[in-house]
N, C-alpha and C positions, 0 to 999 in steps of 0.2 A: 231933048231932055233938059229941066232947065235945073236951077243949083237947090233947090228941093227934094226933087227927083233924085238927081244926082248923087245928094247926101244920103237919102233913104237907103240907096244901093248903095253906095260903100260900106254903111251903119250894116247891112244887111250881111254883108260877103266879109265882114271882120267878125260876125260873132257868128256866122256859120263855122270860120275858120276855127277860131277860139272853142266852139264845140268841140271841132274834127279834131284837134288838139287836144285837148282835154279827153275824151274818148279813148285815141289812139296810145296817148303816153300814159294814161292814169294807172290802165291795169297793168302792166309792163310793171312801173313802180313799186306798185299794190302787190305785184308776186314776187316779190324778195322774201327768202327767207326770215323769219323771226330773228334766226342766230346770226346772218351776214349783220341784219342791224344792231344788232349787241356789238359786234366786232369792230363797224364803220364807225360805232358810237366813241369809243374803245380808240380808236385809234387816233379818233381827230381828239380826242379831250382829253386838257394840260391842266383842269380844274384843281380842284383838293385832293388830296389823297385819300380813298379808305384804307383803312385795316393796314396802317405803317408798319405794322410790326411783323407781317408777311411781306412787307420789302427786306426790312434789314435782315430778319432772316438767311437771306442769300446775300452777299456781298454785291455780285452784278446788277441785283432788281434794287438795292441799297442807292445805287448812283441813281436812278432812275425818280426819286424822292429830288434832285434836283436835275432833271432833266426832261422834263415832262409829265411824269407819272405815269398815266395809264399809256399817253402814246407812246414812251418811250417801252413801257413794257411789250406793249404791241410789235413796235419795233423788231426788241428780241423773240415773241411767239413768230415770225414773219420770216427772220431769220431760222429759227426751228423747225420750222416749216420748210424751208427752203433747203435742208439737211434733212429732209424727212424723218423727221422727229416730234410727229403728229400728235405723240400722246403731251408731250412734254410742251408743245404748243397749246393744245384745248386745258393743260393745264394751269398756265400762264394766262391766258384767257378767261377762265374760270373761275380761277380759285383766287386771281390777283385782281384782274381787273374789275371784274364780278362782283368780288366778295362782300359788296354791299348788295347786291340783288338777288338773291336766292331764285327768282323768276326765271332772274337772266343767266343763270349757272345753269338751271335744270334744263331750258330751252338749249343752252352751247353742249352741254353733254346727251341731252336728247339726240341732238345732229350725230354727233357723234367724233371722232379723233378724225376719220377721212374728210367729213366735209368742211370739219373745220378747219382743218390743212390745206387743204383744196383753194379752200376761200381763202386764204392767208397767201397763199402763191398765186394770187389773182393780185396784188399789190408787188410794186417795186422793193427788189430785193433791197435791203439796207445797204449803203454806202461799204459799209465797214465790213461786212459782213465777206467779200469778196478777200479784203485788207486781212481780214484773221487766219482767211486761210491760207494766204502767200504765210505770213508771222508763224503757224503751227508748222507749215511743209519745210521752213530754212529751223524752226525750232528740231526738226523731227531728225535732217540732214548735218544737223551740228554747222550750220553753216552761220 
């Protein structure tokens, strides 16, 4: 075979590969729910904030204006979540992180409070979240 040849078949068996690739991982991808991508979006993004004034609102979602925003709120639905506190998750989700996208609220409440819960306990519990609970049990104990 000489370096013609050669090349032809490598050239040949990288974009057969890159097919089988493309192929095998596309639709995997492709079948994410609508609302998991609402929430991944939600969770990795520290951007601007909408709708400030359903932060301050709540004192807790208030720090969250300097803490990330949506991920930080995510955070806390993650948490809720992890207390099985489903509705109170897809509501955080929703009604906060959302609340510039009427699309992406109708889509998170279409899913509904279980799946979105579900999907929320598919991410690492928050740090803290472990930390509040010793804080409430020695709060509770009078200790």
């Amino acid at each position: 075979m000489n370096n013609i040849e050669a090349r032809r078949t490598t050239f040949t068996l990288v974009a057969i590969l890159a097919i089988c690739t493309t192929v095998l991982t596309g639709p995997a991808w492709a079948q994410q729910p609508q609302y998991q991508g609402h929430i991944d979006w939600a969770a990795n993004d520290s951007g601007h904030p909408n709708c400030t004034e359903r932060y301050l609102a709540f004192p807790v979602l208030s720090t969250c204006l300097a803490a990330g925003n949506r991920s930080c709120v995510t955070s806390i639905a993650i948490e809720a979540a992890y207390r099985r506190l489903d509705q109170l998750a897809m509501y955080l989700m929703a009604e906060i992180t959302q609340c510039h996208n009427s699309d992406a609220r109708n889509v998170l409440y279409g899913a509904g409070a279980q799946a979105v819960g579900d999907y929320l306990r598919t991410y690492n519990r928050p740090p803290w979240g472990p930390a509040l609970d010793l804080a409430l049990l020695i709060a509770q104990t009078g200790g």
